[in-house]
N, C-alpha and C positions, 0 to 999 in steps of 0.2 A: 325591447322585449327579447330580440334574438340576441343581444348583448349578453343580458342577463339569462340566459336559456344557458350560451355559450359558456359564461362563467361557472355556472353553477354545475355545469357538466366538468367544467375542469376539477372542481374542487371538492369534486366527487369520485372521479378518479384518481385524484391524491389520495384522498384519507383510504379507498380503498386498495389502491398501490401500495402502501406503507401496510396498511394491515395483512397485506400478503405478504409480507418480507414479516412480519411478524409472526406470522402462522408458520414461515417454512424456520422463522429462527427458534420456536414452540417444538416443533417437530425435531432441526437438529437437537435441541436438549433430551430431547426422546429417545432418540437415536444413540446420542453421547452415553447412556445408560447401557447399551448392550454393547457385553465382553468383545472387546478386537475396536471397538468405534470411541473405547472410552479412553483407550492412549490419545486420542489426536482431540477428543471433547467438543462442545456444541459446536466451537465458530466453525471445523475444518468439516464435521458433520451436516452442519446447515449449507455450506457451500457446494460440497458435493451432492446433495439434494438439489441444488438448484440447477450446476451444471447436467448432470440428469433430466430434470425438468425439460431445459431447454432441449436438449436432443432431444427428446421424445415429440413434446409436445409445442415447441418453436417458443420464441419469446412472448410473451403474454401484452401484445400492445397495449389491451385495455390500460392496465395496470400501470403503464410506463412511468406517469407522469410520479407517481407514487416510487415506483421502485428508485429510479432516476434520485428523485429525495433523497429514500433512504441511504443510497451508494455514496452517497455526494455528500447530505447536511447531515445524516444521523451520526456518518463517519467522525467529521472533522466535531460535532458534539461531542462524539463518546472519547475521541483522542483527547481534547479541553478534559473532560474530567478523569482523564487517567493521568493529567495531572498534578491532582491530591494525593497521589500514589507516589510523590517521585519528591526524596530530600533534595534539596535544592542545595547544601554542603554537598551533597555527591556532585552535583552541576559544576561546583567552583573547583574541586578537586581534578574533577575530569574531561570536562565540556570542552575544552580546547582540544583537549588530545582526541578526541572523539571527531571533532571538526575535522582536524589534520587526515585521520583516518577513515574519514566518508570522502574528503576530496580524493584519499589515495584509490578508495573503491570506484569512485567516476572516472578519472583519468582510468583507469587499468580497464573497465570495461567497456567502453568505448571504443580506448585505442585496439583490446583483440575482438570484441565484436566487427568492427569493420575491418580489418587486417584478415580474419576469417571469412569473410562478405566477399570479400576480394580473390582469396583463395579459393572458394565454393564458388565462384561466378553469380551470387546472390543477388536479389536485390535491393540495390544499395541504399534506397530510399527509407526501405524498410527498415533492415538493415542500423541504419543509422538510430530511426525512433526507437529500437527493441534497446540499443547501444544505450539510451539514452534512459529510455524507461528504468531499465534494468540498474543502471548504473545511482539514478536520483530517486527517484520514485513511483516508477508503473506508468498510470495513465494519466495521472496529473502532469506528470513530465511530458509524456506524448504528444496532449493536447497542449502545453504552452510552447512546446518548440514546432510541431507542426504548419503553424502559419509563417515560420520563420525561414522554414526551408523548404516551406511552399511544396510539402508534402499533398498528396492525393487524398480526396476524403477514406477512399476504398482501402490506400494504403494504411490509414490512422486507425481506422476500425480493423481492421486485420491484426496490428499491433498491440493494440489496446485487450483485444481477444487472446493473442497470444500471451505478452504481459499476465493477464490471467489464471491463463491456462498452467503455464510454467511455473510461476509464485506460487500458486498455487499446490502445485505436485511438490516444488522443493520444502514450501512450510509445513506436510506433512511429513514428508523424511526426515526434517528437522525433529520434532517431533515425535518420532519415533527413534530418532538416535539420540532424543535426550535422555536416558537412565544408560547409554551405552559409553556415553562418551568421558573421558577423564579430565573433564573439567568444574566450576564452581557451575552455581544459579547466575551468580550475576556475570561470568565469563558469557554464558552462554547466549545469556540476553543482550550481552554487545558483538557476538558475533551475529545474533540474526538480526540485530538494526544494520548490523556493518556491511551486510550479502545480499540479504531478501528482497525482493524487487516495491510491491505496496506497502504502504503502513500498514492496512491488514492484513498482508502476508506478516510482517515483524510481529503484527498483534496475536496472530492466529499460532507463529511459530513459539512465539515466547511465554503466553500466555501458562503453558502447561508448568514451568518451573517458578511461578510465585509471582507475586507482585513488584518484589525488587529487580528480579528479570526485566520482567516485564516494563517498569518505567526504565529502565536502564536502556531496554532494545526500545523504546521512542525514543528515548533521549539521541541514542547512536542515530538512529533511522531520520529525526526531525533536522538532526545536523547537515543531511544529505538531503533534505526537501531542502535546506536555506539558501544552500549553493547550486539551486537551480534559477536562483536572480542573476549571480554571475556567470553562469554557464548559459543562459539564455542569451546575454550580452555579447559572448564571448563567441557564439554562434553566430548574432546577427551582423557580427566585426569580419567571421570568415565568411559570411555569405557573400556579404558586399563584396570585398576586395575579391571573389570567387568570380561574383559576376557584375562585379561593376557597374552595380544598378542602386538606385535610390529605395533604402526599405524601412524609410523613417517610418513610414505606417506601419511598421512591425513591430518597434521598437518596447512598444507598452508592456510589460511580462506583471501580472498580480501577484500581489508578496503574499505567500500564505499566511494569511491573518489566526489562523487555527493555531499557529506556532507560537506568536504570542499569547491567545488563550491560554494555551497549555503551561507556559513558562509562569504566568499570572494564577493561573491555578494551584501549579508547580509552589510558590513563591507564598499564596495563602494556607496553603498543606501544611508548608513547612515550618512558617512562624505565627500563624493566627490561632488556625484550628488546634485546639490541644493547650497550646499554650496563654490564647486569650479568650477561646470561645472552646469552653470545657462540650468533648463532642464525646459521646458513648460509641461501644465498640458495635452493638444491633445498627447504630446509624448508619456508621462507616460501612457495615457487610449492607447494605440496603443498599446505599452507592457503589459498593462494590460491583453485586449483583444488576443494576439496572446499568452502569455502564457496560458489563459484558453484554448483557441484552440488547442492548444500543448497536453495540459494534458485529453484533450475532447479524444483526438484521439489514444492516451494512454489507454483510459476507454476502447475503442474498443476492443483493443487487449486481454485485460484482460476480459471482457464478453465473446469475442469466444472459450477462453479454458473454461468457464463451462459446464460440460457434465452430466445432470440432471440423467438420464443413470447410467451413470456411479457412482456415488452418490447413488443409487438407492442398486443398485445391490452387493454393497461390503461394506459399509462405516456407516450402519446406526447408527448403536453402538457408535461408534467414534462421528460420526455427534453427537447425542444426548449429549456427552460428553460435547462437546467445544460448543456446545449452549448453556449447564449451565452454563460453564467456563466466555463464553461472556459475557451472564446476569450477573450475578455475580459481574465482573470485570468493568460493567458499572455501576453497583449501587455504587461499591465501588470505582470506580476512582470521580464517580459524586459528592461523598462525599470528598475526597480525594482534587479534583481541588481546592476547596475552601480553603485548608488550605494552610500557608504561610513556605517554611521550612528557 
């Protein structure tokens, strides 16, 4: 009976955990409506709503099981169908040069995230994950190299937070330098896969210039989740010979499976729908629409872990680090986007 008390208490705090990240993604569309909030639109709206939330009102435990969901599965859901969005001849055209050029964004921020870490007496633990987040992809990154380098839990949530925080402030200035800047829709959308730290930060930043952006900055930004199987490897190679210790129980990294979704969705977009399975254009904005929705309510989750606090009190050294790294890495992907490999 207390089993089932148990259970049914969980699953109860999910459905209502998700329906809160729903409410605050209801509200940023709300919000997205009024002049000054409509440049950056629902997702960067709803986020900022949340990181708000938390400072005021601390993270919402009840709710977690639910928010947690939505940060995590509604994410890599709404990424899979922003795959319909994205010709797959642009893939063959350009998917290589685009791999080339997220490896070039890892190596570069890394190697001045901790070469800066070094310089600011940082530290370097941190350091290192922000190097890592920043460079592959935020806090999926964090969390797969974390056990690798036998980071501190205190450390990984501190990072994770900042991650946040950061992507966050950069895919609004993106965004608001996008009607500024002298470049195309789809330049721009492979600069902010090429820079931006989350796939929701690429999502949030690219969104505003169209859907071909938009599947363009996944496509750049998924290339840089794929090389965090070899960059996890490549780590667990320097730990060992580092400390010359047995870390075959680290060894295990998970392939982002959301990346094949996406390529399979990517790949039904491009030669089924339309051409064998006659779809209306009301359909298509329905899926348009519920995917933004999706990924709106995903921003949620990802706002309530930044803890401003916490940022404050441990981190600033690091912090200062991977915001030159950031800078940095945006002047030179910006430069970078334009070239053809």
């Amino acid at each position: 009976m207390n089993t089932l008390s148990k259970g049914s208490d969980y699953w109860k705090r999910l459905l209502l955990g998700i329906g809160f990240t729903f409410i605050f993604a209801l509200l940023g569309y709300s919000l997205s409506l009024i002049p000054g909030f409509n440049r950056v639109g629902p997702l960067a709206s709803a986020i900022l709503l949340a990181i708000a939330y938390r400072q005021v009102f601390g993270y919402p435990e009840f709710f977690r099981n639910g928010i947690e969901f939505s940060s995590k599965y509604l994410l890599r859901f709404a990424i899979i169908l922003y795959g319909l969005k994205l010709n797959m001849d642009v893939i063959f055209q350009d998917g290589i040069g685009l791999l080339i050029k997220g490896a070039i964004t890892i190596v570069f921020v890394i190697l001045v995230t901790m070469y800066l870490a070094k310089l600011f007496k940082a530290n370097s633990q941190i350091a290192l994950l922000l190097g890592v987040g920043t460079g592959v992809c935020g806090a999926a990154a964090i969390a797969a190299v974390a056990p690798i380098v036998k980071a501190k839990d205190d450390d990984t949530a501190i990072s994770v937070g900042i991650i946040a925080l950061v992507g966050t402030f950069f895919s609004i200035i993106y965004a608001l330098l996008l009607p500024l800047l002298p470049i195309s829709d789809v330049q721009y959308g492979v600069w902010s896969g090429l820079s931006l730290h989350e796939l929701a930060h690429v999502a949030l930043a690219a969104e505003p210039a169209g859907e071909e952006a938009l599947a363009m900055a996944l496509l750049a930004k998924l290339g840089r989740v794929f090389l965090l199987v070899p960059l996890c490897f490549i780590l667990i190679f320097w730990v060992k010979n580092r400390k010359s210790t047995d870390e075959s129980d680290q060894t295990k990294v998970k392939f982002p499976m959301y990346l094949l979704g996406f390529i399979v969705m990517s790949l039904f977009g491009s030669y089924v729908l339309g051409s064998m399975i006659p779809v209306t254009k009301g359909v298509m904005d329905m899926i348009s629409f519920a995917t933004t929705f999706i990924l709106t309510s995903a921003m949620v989750g990802l706002g309530l872990n930044v803890s401003l606090k916490d940022v404050k009190n441990k981190a600033l050294r690091p912090l200062m680090a991977m915001l030159i790294a950031s800078i940095l890495v945006s002047v030179l992907m910006y430069w970078v986007a334009g070239i053809s490999f």
